[in-house]
Wavefront OBJ file of the C-alpha trace (Angstrom):
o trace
v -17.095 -5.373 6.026
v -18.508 -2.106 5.481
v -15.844 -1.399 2.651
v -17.097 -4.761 1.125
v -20.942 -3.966 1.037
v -19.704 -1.175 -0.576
v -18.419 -2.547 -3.810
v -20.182 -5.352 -3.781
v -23.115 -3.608 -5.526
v -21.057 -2.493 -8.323
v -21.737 -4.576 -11.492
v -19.105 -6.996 -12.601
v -18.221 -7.464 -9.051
v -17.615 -10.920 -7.964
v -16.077 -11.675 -3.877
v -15.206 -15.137 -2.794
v -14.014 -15.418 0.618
v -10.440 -16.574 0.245
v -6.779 -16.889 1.623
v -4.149 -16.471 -1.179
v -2.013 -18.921 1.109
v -4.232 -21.675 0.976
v -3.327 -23.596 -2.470
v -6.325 -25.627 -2.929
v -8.368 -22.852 -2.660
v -6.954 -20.721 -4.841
v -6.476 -23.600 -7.571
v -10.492 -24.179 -7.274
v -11.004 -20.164 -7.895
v -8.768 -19.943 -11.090
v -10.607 -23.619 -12.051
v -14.090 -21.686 -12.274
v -12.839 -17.651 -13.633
v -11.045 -17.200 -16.910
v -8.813 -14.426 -16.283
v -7.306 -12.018 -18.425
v -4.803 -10.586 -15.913
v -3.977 -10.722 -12.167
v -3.773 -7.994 -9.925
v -2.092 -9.233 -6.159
v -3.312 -6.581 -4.010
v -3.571 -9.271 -0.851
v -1.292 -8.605 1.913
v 0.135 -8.945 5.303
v 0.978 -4.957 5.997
v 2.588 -3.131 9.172
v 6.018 -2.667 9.485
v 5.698 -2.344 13.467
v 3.341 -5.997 13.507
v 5.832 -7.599 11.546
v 8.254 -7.667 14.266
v 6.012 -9.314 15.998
v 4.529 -11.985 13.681
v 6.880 -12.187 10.882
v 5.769 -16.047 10.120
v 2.528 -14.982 9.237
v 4.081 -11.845 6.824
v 6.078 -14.132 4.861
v 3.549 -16.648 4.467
v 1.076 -14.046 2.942
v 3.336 -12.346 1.254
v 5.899 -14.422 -0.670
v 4.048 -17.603 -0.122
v 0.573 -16.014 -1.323
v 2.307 -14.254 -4.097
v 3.629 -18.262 -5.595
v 0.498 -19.550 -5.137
v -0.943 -16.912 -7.548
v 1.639 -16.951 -9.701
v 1.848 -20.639 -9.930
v -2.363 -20.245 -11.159
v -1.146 -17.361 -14.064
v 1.447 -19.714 -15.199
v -0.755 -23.372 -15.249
v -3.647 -20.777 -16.778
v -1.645 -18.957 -19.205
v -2.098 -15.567 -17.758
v 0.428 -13.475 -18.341
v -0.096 -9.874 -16.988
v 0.075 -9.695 -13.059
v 0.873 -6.689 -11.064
v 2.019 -7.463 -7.469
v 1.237 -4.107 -4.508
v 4.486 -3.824 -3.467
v 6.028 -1.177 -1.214
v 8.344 1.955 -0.325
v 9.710 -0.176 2.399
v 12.213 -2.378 0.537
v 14.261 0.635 -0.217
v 15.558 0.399 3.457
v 16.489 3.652 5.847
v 18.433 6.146 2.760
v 18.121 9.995 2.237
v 17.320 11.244 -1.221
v 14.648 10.257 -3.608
v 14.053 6.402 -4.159
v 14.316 5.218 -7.817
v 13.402 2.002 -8.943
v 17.456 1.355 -9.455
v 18.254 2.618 -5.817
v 19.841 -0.640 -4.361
v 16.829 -2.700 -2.296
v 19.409 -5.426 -0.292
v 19.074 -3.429 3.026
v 15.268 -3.608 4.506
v 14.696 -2.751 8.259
v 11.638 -4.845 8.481
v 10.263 -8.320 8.560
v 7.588 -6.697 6.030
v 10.111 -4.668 4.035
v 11.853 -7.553 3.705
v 8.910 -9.761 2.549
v 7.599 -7.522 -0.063
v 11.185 -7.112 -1.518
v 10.977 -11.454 -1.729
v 7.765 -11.299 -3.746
v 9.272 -8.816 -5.758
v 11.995 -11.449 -6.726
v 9.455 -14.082 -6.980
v 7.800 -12.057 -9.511
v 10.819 -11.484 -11.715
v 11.840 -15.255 -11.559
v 8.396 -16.323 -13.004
v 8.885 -13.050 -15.771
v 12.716 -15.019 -16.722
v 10.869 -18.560 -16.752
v 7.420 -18.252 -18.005
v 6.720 -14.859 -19.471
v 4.603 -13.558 -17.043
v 4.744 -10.197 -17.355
v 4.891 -9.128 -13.643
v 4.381 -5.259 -13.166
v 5.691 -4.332 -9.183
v 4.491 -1.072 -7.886
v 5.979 0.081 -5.072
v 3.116 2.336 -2.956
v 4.172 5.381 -0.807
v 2.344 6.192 2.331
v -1.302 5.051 0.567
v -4.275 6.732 2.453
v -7.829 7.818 1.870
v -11.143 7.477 2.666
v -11.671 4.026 3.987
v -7.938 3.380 4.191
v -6.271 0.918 6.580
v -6.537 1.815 10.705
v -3.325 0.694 11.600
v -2.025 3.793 9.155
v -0.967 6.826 10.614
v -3.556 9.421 8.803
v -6.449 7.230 10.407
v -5.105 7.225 13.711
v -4.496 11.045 13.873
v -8.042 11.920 12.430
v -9.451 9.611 14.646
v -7.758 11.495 17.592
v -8.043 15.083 16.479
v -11.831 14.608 15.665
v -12.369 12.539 18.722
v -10.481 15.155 20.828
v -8.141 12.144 21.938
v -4.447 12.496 22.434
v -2.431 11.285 19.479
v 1.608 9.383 19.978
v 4.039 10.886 17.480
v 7.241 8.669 17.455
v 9.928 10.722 17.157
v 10.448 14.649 17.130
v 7.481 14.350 13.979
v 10.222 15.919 11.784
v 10.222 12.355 9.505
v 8.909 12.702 6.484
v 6.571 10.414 4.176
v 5.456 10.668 0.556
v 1.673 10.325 1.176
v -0.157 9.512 -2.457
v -4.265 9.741 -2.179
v -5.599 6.168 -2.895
v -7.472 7.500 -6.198
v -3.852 8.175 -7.677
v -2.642 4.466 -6.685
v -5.795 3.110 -7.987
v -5.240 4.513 -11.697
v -1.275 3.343 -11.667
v -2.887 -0.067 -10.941
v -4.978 0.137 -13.907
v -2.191 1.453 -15.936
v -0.323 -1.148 -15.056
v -2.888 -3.964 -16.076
v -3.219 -2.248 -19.447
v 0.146 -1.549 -19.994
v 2.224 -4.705 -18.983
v 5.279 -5.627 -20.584
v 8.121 -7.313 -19.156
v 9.099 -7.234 -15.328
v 9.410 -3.894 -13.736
v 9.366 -2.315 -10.570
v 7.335 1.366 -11.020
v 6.972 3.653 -8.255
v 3.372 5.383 -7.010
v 4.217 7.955 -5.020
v 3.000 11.944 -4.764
v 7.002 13.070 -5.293
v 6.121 15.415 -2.838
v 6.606 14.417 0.729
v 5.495 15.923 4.263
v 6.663 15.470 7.412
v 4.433 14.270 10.001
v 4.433 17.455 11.722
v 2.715 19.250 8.567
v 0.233 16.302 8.201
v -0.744 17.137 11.725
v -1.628 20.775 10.796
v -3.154 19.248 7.494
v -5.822 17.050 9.907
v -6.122 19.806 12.629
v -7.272 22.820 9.542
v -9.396 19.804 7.770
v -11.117 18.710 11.284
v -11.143 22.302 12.705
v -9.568 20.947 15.871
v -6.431 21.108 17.521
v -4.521 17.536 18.605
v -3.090 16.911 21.633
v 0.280 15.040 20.618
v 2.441 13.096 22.895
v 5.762 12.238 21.491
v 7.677 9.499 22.033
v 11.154 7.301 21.516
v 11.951 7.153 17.943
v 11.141 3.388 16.329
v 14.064 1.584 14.579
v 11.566 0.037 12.631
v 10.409 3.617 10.777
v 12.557 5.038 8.429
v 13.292 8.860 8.797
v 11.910 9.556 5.092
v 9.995 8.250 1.823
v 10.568 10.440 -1.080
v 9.339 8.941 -4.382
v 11.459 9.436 -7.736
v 7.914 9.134 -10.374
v 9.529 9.328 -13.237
v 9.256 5.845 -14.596
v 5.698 5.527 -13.630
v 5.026 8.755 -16.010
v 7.317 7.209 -19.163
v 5.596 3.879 -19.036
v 2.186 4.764 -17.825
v 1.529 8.469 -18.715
v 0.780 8.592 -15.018
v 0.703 11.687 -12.538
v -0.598 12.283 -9.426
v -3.557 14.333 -9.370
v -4.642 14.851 -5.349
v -2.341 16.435 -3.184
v -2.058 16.641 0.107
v -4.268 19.447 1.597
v -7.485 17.945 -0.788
v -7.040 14.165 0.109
v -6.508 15.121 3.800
v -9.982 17.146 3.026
v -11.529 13.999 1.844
v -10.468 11.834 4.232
v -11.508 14.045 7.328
v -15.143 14.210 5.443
v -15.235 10.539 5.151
v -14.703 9.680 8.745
v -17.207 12.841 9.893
v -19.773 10.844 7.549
v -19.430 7.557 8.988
v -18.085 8.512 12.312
v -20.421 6.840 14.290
v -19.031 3.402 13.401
v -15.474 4.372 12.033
v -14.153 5.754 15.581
v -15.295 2.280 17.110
v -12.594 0.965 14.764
v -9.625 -1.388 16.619
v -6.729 0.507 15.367
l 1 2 3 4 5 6 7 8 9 10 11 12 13 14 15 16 17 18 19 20 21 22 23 24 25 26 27 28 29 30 31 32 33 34 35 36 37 38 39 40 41 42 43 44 45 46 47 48 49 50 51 52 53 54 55 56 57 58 59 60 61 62 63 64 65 66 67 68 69 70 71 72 73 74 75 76 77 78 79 80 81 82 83 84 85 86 87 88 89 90 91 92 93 94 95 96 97 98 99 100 101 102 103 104 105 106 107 108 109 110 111 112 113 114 115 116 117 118 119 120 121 122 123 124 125 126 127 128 129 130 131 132 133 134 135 136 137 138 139 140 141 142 143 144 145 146 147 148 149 150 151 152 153 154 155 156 157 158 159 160 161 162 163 164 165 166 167 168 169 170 171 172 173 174 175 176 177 178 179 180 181 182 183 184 185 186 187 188 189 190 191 192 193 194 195 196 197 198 199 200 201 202 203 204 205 206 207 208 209 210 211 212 213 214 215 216 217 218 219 220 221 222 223 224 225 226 227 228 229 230 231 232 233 234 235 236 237 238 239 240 241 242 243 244 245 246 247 248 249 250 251 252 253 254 255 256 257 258 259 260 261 262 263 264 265 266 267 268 269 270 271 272 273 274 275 276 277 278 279 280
């Protein structure tokens, strides 16, 4: 809620309280907008929950994702750009390019997010809906999602709380600051054509142990980590290839890690007094 009072004052801002599963509810919202293009950043997210409610991930994810697309095609909207992910790449080594083979995902969620994907490109072949898939890397920031990893380590190191690390912390991720994924989102709007998938990633990736150190020199405070058994549901690295995403969208990413860290660790000192009450 407090992310919503936030943008809620800026103008042009409209928020109806809605579930992108629900059909009729959706059909009355496209019955009263005119929309120029459709962005489907609504999602089920959390590889480790997915195991444990993947019902509820597919419904919100593949099922959501029709629903919308079935209100571009009856509307005649044909730009939509679908948030999809890093995970449908599966467990590989190497950079991931948007041609790396995608038929091997280690999640429910994975898994869902590489349906919507096809969903997308059917509705592209049939109806011309030019469907724009961006897979995120690691996405964090001020305000970003609890469940995530960053969050939960600030949270600790700033509350002087330990912090689990699955795993000897030697995995790597390719963390991108959420003002970089915002602009390849707006990129994307402008710039649709066709069905592609377009990676938004940093291209540089860190392993969790450095993010640690990151958190600990942005907080001033050591962490207290407690490792435990690796998960089968992580994979040991994201590496994003983000060359496509810079020939299509003249995109680059412009934080890196030691400055979004920065901002991040600001943001929760600001609002700390209701941010580390946050169920995580």
């Amino acid at each position: 809620m407090k992310r919503l009072e936030s943008i809620c004052q800026l103008p042009g801002f409209d928020w109806a309280h809605a579930d992108i599963t629900d059909e009729l509810c959706i059909t009355q919202i496209f019955a009263q907008e005119n929309f120029d293009a459709v962005v489907n950043l609504a999602a089920r997210a959390g590889v480790r929950q997915s195991a444990y409610e993947p019902i509820q991930f597919y419904e919100s994810n593949v099922i959501g994702t029709i629903n919308l697309l079935e209100q571009c095609r009856q509307a005649g909207i044909n730009r939509f750009v679908l948030a999809s992910s890093s995970s449908v790449y599966g467990d590989r080594e190497g950079t991931f390019t948007e041609s790396s083979r995608t038929d091997a995902p280690i999640s429910p969620y994975a898994a869902s997010k590489k349906a919507a994907e096809d969903v997308c490109q059917t509705y592209q072949h049939l109806y011309g809906i030019n469907a724009g898939m961006l897979r995120f890397f690691s996405v964090y920031g001020p305000a970003g999602r609890p469940d995530m990893s960053i969050f939960r380590f600030v949270r600790a190191i700033v509350e002087g709380e330990p912090l689990t690390v699955f795993g000897d912390g030697q995995q790597s991720r390719d963390f991108t600051y959420i003002d970089d994924i915002a602009s390849g989102v707006v990129a994307a709007v402008e710039k649709a054509e066709g069905s592609k998938m377009v990676n938004l990633g940093s291209g540089d990736p860190a392993t969790l142990c450095d993010l640690i150190s990151e958190i600990e020199s942005a907080a001033q405070r050591r962490a207290t980590i407690r490792h435990t058994e690796a998960d089968p549901l992580d994979v040991r690295a994201t590496w994003a290839d983000i060359s496509r995403a810079k020939q299509l969208f003249n995109w680059s990413p412009r934080v890196d890690l030691t400055t979004g860290i920065q901002r991040t660790v600001d943001w929760y000192l600001e609002n700390r007094s209701w941010a580390r009450a946050i169920h995580t």
